[in-house]
Backbone as a printed PyTorch tensor [residue, N CA C, xyz], in Angstrom:
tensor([[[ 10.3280, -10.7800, -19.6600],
         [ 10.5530,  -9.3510, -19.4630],
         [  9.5160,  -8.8260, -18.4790]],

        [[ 10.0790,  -7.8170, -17.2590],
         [  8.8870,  -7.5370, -16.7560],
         [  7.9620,  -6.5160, -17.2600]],

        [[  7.4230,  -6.2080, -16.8740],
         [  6.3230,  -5.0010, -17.2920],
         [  5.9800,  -4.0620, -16.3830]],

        [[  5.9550,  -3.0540, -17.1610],
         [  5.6640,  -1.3990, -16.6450],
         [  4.3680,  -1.1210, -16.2300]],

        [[  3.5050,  -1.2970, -14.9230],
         [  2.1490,  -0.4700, -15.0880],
         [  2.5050,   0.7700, -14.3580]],

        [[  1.3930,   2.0610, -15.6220],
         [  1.6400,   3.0510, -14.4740],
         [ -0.2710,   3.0770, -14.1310]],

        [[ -0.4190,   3.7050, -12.9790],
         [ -1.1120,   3.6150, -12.3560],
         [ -1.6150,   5.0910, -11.5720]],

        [[ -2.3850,   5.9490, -12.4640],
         [ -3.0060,   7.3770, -12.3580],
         [ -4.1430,   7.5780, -12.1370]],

        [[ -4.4030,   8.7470, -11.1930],
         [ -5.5180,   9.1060, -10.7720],
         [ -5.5600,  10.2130, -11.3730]],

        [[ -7.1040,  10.6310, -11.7670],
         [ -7.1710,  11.6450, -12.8520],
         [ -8.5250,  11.9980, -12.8860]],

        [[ -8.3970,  13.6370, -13.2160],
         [-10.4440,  13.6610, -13.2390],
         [-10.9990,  13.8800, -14.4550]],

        [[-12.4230,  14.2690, -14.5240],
         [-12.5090,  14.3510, -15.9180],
         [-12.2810,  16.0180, -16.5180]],

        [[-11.6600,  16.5890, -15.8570],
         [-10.8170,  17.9670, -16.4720],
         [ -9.4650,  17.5420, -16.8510]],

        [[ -9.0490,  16.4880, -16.7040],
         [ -7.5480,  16.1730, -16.8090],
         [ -6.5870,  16.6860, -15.9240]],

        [[ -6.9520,  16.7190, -14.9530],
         [ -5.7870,  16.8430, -13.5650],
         [ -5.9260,  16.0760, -12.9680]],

        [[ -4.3500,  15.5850, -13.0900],
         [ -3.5410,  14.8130, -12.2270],
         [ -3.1560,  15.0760, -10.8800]],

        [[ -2.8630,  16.5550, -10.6090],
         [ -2.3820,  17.0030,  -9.3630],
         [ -3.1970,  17.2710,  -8.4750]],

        [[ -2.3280,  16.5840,  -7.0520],
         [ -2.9790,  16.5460,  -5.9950],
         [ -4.0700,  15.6430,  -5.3960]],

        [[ -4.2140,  14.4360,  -6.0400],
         [ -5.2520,  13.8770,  -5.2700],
         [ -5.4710,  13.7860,  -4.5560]],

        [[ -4.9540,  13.8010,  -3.2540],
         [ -4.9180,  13.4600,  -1.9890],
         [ -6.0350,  15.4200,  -1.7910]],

        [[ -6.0760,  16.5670,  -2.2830],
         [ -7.0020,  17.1230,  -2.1700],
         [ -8.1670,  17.1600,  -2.5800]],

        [[ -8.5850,  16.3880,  -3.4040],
         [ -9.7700,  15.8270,  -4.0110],
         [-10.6650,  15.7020,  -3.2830]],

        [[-11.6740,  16.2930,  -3.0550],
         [-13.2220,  15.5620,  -2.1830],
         [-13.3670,  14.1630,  -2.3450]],

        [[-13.4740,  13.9620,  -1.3250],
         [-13.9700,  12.1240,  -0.6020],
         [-15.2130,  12.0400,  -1.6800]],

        [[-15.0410,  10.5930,  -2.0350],
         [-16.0220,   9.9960,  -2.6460],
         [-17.3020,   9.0270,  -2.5800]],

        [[-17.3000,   9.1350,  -1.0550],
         [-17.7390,   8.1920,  -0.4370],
         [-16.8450,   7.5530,   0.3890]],

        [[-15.9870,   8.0660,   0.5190],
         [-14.7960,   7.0020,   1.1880],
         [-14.3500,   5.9730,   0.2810]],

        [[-13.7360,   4.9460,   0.5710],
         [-12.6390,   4.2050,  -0.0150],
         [-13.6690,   3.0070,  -0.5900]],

        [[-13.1750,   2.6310,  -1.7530],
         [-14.1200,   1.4080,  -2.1580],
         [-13.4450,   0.2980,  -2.3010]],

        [[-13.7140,  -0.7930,  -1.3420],
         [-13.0500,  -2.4920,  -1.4690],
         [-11.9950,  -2.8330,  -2.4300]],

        [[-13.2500,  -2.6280,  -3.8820],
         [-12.8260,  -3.1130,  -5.0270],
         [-11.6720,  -2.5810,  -5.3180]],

        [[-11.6110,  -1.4740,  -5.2040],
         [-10.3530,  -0.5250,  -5.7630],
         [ -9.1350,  -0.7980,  -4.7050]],

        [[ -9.4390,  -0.7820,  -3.5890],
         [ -8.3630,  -1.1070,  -2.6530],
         [ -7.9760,  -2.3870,  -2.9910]],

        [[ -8.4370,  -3.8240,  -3.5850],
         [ -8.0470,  -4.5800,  -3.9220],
         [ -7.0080,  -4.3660,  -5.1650]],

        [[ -7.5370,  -3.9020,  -6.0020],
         [ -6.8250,  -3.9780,  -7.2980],
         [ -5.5310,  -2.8410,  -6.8370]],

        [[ -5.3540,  -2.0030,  -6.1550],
         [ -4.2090,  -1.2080,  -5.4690],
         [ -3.2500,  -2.5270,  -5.2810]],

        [[ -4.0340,  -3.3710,  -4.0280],
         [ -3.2080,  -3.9550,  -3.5260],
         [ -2.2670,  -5.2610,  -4.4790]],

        [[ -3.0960,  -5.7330,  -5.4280],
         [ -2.9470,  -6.7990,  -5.9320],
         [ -1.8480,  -5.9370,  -7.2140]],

        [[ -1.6600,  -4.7860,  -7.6810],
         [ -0.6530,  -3.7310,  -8.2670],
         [  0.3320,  -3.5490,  -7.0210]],

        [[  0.9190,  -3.2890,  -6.3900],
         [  1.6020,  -3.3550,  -5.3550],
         [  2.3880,  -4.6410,  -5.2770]],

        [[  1.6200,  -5.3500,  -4.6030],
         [  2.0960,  -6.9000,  -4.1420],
         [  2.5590,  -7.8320,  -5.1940]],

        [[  2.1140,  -7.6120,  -6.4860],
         [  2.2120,  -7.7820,  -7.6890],
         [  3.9720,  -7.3100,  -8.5580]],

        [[  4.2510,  -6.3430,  -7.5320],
         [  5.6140,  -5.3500,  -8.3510],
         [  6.4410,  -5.5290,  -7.0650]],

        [[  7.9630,  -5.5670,  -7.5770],
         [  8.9690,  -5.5200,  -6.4160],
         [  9.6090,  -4.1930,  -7.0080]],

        [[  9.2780,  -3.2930,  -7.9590],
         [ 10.2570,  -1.9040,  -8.1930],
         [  8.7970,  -0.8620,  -8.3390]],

        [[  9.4670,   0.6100,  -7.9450],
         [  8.5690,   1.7010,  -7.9940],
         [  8.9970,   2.5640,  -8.8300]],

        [[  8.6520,   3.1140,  -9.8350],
         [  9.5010,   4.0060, -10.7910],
         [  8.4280,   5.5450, -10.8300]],

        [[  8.8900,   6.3400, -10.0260],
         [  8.4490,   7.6960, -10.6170],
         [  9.2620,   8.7760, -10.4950]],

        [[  9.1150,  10.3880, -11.0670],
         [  9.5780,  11.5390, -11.4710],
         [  9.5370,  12.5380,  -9.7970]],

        [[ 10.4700,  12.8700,  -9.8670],
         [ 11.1040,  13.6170,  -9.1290],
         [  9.7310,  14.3070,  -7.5250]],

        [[  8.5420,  14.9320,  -9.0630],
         [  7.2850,  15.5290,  -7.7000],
         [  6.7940,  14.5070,  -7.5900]],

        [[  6.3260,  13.3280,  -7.7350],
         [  5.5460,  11.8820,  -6.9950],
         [  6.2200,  11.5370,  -5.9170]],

        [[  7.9170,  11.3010,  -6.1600],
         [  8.6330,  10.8750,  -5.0870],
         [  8.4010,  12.5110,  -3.8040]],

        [[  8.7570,  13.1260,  -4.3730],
         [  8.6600,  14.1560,  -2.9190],
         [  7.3320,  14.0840,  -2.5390]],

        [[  6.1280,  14.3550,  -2.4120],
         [  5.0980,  13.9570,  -2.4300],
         [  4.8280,  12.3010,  -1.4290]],

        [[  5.1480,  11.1100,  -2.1010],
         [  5.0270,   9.6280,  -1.4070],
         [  6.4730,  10.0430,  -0.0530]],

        [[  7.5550,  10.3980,  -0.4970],
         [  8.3400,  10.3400,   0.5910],
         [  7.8640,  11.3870,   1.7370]],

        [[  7.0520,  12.0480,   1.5550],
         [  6.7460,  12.9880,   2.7680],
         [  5.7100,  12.0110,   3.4490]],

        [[  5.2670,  11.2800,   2.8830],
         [  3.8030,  10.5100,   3.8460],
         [  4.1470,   9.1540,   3.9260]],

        [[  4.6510,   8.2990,   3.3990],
         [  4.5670,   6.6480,   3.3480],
         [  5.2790,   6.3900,   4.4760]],

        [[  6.5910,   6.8920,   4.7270],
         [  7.2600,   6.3130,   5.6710],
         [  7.1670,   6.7370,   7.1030]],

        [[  6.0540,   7.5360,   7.1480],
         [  5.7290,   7.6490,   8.5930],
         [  4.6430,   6.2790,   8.6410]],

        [[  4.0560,   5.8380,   7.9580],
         [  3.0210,   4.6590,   7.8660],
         [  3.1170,   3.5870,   8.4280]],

        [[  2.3980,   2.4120,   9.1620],
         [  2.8110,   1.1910,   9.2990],
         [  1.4590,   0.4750,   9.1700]],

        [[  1.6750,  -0.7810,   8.0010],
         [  0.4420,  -1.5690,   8.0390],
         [  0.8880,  -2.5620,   6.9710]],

        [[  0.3070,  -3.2350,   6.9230],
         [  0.8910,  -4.1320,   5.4810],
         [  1.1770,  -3.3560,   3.9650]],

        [[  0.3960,  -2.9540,   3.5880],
         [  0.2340,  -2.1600,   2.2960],
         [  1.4040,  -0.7140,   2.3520]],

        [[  1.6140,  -0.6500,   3.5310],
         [  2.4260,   0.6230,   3.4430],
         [  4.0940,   0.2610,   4.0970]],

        [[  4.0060,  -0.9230,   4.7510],
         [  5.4860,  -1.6080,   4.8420],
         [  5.7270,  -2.2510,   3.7270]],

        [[  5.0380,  -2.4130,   2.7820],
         [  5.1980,  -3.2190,   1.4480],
         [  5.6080,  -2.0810,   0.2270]],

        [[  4.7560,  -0.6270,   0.4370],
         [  5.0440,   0.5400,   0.1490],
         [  6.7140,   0.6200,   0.3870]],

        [[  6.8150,   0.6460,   1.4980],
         [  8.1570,   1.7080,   2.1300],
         [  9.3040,   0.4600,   1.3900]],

        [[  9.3030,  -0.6340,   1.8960],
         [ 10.5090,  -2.0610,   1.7320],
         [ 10.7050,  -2.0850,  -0.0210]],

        [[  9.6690,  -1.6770,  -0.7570],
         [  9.6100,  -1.9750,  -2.5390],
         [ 11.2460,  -1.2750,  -2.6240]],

        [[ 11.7580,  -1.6880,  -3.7190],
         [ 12.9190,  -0.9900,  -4.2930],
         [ 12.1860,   0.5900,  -5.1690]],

        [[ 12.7980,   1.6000,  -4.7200],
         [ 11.9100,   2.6370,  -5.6500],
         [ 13.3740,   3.2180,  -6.4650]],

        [[ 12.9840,   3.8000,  -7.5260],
         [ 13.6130,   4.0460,  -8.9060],
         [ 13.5510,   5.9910,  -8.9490]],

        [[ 13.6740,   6.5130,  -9.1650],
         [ 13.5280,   8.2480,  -8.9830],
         [ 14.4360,   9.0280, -10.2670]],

        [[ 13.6300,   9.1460, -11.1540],
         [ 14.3560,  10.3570, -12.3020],
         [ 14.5130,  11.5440, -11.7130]],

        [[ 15.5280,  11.7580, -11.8570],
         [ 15.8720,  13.5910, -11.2790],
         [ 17.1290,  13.5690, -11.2030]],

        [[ 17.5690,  14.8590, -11.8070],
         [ 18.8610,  15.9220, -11.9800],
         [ 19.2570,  16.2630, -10.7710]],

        [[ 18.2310,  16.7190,  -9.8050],
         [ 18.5450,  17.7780,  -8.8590],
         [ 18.7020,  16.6620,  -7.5900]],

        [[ 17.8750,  15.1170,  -7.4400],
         [ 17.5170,  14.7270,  -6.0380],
         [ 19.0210,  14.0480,  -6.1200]],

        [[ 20.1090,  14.4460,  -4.8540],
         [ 21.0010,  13.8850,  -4.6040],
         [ 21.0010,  12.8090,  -3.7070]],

        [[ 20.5540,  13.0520,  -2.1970],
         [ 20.6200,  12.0690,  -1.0310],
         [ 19.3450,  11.7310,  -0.6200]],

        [[ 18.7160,  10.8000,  -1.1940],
         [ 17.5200,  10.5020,  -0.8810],
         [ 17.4450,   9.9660,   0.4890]],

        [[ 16.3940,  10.5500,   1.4980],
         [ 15.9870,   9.8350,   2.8060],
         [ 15.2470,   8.7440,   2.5340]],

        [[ 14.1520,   8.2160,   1.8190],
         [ 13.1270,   7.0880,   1.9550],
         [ 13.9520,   5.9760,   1.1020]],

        [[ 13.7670,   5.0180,   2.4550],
         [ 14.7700,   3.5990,   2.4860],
         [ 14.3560,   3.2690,   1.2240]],

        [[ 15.8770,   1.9340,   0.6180],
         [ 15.2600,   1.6320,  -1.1280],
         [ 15.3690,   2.4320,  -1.7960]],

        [[ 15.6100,   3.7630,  -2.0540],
         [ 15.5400,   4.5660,  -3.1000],
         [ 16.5940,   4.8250,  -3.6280]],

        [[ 16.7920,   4.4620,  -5.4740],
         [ 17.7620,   4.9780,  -6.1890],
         [ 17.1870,   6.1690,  -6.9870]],

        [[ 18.5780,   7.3330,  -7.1280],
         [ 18.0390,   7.8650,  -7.9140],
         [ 18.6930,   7.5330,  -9.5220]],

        [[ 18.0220,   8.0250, -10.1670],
         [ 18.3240,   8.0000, -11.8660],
         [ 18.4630,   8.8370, -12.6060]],

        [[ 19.9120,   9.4740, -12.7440],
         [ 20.5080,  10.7090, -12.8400],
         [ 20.5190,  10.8960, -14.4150]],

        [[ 21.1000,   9.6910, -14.7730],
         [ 21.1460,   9.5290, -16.4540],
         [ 19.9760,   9.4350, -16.9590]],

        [[ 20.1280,   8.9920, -18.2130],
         [ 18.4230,   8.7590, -19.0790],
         [ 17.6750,   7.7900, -18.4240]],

        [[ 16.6630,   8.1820, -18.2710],
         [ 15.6990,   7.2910, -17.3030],
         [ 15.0680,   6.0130, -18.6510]],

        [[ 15.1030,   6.4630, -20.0360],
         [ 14.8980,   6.1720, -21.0640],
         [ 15.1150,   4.7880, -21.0470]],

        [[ 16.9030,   4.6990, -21.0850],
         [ 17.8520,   3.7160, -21.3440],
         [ 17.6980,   3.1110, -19.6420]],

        [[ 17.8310,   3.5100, -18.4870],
         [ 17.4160,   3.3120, -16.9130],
         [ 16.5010,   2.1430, -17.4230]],

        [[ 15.0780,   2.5840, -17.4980],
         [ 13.9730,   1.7340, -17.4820],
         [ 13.6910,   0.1750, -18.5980]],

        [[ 14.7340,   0.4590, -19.4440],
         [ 14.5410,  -0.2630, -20.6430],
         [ 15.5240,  -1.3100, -19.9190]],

        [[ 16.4930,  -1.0310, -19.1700],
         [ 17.5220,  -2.0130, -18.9160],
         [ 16.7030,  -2.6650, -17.5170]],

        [[ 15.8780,  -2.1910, -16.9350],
         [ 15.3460,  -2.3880, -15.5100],
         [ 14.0820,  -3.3870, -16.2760]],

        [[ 13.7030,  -3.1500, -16.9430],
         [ 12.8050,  -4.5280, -17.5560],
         [ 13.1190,  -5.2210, -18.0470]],

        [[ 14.3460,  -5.3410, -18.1420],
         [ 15.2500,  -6.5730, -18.6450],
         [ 15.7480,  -7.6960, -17.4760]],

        [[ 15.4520,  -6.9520, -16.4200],
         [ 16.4480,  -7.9280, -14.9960],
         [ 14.6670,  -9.0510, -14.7910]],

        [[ 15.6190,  -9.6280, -14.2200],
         [ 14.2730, -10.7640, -13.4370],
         [ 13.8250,  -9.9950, -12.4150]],

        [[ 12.8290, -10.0140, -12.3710],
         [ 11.6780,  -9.9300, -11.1300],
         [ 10.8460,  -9.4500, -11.4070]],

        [[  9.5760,  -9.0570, -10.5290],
         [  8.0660,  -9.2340, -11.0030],
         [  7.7680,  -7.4420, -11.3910]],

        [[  6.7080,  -7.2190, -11.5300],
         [  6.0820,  -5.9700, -11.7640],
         [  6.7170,  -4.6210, -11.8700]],

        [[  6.5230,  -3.6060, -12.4150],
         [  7.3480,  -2.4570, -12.3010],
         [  6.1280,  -1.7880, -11.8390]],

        [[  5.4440,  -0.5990, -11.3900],
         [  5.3560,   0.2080, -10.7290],
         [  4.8780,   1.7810, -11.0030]],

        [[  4.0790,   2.2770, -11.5760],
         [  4.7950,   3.7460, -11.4190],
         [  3.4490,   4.6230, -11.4580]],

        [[  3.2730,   5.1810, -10.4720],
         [  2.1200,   6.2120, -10.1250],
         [  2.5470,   7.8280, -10.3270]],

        [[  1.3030,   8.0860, -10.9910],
         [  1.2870,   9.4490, -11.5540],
         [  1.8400,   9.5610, -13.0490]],

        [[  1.4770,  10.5790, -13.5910],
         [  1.6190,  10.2580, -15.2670],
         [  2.4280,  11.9720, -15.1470]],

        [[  3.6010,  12.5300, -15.5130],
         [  4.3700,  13.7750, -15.6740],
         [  4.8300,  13.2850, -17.0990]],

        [[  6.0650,  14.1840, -16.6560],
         [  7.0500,  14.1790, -18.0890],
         [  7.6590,  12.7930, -18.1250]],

        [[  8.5020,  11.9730, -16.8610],
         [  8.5370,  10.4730, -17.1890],
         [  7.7370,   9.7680, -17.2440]],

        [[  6.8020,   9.9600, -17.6950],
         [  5.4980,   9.2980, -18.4090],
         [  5.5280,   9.0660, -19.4090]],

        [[  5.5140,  10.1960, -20.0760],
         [  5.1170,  10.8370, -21.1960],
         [  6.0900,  10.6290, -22.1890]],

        [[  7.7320,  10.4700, -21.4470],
         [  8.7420,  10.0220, -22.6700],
         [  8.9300,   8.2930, -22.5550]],

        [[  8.3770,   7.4080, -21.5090],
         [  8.6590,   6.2260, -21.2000],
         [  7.4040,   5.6750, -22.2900]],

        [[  6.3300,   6.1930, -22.7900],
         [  4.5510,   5.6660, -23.6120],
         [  5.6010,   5.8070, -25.1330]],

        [[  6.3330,   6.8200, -24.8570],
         [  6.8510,   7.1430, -26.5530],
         [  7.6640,   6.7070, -26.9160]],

        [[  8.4030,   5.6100, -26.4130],
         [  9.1360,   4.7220, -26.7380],
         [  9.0110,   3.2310, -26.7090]],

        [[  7.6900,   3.4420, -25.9070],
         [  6.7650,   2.0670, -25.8390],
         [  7.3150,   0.8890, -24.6980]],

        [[  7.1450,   1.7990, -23.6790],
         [  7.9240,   1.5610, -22.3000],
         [  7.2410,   1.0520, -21.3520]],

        [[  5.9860,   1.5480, -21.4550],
         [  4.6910,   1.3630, -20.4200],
         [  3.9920,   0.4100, -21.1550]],

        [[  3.5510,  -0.4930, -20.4380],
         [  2.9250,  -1.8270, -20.6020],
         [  1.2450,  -1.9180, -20.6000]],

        [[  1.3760,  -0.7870, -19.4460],
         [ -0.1940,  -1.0250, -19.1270],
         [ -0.4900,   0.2590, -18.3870]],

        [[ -1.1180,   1.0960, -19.0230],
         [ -1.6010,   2.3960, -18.3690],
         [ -2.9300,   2.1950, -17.6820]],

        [[ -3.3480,   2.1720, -16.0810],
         [ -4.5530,   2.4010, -15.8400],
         [ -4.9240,   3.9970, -15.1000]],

        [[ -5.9850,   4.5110, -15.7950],
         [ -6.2080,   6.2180, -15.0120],
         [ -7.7280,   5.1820, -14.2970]],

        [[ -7.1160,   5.9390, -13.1090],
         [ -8.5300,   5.8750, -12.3010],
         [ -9.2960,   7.4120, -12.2560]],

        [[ -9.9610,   7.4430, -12.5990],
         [-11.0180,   8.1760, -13.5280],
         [-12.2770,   8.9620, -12.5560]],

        [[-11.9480,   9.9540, -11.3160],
         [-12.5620,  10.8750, -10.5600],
         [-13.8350,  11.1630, -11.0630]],

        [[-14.7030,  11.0200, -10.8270],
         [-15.8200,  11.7860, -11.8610],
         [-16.3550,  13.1130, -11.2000]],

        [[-15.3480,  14.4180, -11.2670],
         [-15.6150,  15.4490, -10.5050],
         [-14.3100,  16.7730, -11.8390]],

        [[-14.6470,  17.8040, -11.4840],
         [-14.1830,  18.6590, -12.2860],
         [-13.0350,  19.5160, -11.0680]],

        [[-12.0510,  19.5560, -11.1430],
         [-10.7760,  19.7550,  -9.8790],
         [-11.0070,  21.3980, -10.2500]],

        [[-10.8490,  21.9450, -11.3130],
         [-11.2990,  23.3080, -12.0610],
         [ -9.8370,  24.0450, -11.5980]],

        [[ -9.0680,  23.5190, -11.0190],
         [ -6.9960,  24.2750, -10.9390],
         [ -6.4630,  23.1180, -11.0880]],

        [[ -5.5840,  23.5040, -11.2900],
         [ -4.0740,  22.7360, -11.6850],
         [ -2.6810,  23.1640, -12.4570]],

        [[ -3.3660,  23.9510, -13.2790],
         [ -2.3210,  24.8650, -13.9000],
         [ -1.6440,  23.8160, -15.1890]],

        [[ -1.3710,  24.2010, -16.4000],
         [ -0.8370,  23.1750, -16.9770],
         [  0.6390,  22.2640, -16.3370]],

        [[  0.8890,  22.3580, -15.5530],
         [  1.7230,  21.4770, -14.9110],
         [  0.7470,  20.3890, -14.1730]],

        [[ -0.3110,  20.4400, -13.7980],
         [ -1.0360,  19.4810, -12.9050],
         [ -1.9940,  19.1120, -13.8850]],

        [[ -1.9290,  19.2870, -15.2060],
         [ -2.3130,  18.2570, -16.4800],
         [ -1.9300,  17.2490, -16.7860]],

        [[ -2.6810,  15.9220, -17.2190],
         [ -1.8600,  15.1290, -18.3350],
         [ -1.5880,  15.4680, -19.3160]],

        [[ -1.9710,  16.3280, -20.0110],
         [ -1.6440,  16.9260, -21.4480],
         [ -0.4320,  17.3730, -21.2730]],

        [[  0.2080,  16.8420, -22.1340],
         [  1.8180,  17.3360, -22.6360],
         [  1.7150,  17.2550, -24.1050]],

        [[  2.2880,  18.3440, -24.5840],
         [  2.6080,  18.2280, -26.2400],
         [  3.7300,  16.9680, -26.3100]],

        [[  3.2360,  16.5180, -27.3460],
         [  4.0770,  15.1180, -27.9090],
         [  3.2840,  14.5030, -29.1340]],

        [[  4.4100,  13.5150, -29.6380],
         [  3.5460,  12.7640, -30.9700],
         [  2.5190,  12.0300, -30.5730]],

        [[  1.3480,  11.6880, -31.2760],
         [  0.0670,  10.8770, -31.5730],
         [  0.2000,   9.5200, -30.8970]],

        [[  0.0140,   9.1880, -30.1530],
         [ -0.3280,   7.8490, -29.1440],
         [ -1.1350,   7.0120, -29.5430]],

        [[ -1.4400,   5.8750, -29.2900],
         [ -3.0210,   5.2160, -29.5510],
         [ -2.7980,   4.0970, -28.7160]],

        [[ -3.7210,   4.4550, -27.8990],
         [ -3.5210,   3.3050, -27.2820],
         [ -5.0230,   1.9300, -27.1170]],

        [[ -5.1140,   0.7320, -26.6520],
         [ -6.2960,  -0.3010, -26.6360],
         [ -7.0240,   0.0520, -25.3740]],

        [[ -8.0880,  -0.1620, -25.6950],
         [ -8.8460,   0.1990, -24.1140],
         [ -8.8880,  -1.5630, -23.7090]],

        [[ -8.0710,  -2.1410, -22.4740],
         [ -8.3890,  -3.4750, -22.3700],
         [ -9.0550,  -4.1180, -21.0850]],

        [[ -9.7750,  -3.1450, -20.5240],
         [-10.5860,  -3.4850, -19.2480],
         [-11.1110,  -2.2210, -18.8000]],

        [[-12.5810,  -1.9880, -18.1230],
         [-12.8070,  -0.9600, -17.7830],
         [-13.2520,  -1.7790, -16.4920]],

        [[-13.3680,  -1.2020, -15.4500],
         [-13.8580,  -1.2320, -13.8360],
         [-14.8850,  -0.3340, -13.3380]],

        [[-16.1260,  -0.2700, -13.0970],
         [-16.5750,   0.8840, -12.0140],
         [-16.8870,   0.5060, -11.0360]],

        [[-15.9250,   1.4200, -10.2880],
         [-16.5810,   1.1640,  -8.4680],
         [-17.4960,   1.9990,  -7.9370]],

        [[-17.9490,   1.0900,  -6.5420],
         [-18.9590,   1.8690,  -6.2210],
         [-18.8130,   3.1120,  -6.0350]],

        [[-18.1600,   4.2250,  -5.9040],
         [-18.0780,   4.8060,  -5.4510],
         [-17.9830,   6.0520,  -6.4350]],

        [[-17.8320,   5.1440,  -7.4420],
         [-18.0570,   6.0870,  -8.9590],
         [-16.8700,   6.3390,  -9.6440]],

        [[-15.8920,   6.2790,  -9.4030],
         [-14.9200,   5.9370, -10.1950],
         [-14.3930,   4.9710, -10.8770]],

        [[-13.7450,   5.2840, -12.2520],
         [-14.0800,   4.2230, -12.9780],
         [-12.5420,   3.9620, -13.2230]],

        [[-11.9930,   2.6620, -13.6700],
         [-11.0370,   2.2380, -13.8610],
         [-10.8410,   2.0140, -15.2790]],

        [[-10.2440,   3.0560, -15.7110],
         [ -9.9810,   2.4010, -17.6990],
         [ -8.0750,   1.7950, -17.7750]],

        [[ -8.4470,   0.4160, -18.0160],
         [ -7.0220,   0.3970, -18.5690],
         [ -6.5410,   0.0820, -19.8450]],

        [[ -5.4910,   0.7830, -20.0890],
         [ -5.1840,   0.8410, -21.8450],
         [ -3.4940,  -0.1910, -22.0200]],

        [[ -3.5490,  -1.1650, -23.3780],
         [ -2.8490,  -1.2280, -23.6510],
         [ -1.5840,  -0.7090, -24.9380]],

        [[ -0.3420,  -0.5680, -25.1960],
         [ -0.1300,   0.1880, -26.3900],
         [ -0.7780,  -0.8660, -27.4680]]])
């Protein structure tokens, strides 16, 4: 069966939104760009919620380099009601239950699943015990907006999850990953 990582950036206020406005941390750290890459190269499907995809489809596919032709070529997966004709090549959307979608999509052969940013298909894919391997990469800065939409906090039942590797890079961010 394959397996689900999702793969979040997050600070220690609990916002998710917007990283890409986040103050530089020093710039980019090796280590972390490795373990990106080796998550990537690692997965042939991309699974995220409706604002990640608008968001990656506005920037990836103007890109060209290994990591971002490997980006653009992945098969990507997209929950949403509303997204009808997707422009960024590879992309299905997933109109029905993404629930029953994802459960049947880890059933097919092939390697890694994929899925950056933690929303509401997050949050119902952990509660059914969908996600394999949650890693938050862990900002050590206070974002101080976001609005409860650019939270991880969502009301839902009691979680628990294993802490099964922690990482710190130089640069000060830390890598916690949890298993259920």
């Amino acid at each position: 069966m394959r397996r689900l990582i999702n793969s979040t950036y997050i600070t220690l206020d609990g916002v998710i939104a917007n990283p890409q406005d986040w103050p530089s941390r020093g710039g980019s750290d090796s280590d972390g760009q490795t373990i990106q890459s080796e998550l990537l190269f690692g997965s042939d499907a991309m699974l995220m919620g409706r604002g990640t995809y608008e968001i990656f489809a506005a920037s990836w596919p103007t890109r060209s380099d290994p990591f971002s032709d490997r980006f653009n070529r992945t098969a990507k997966y997209v929950a949403s009601t509303t997204l009808r004709d997707p422009k960024w090549e590879n992309t299905t959307v997933i109109s029905g239950d993404p629930v029953a979608f994802v459960r049947d999509l880890k059933q097919q052969p092939g390697m890694d699943i994929v899925q950056y940013g933690f929303g509401q298909l997050s949050h119902g894919l952990i509660q059914q015990g969908l996600i394999d391997e949650l890693r938050l990469w862990v900002h050590p800065l206070f974002a101080g907006r976001g609005g409860p939409d650019g939270l991880i906090y969502r009301e839902g039942p009691l979680t628990s999850l294993r802490l099964a590797d922690t990482r710190v890079l130089n640069n000060g961010n830390v890598i916690l990953t949890y298993h259920p």
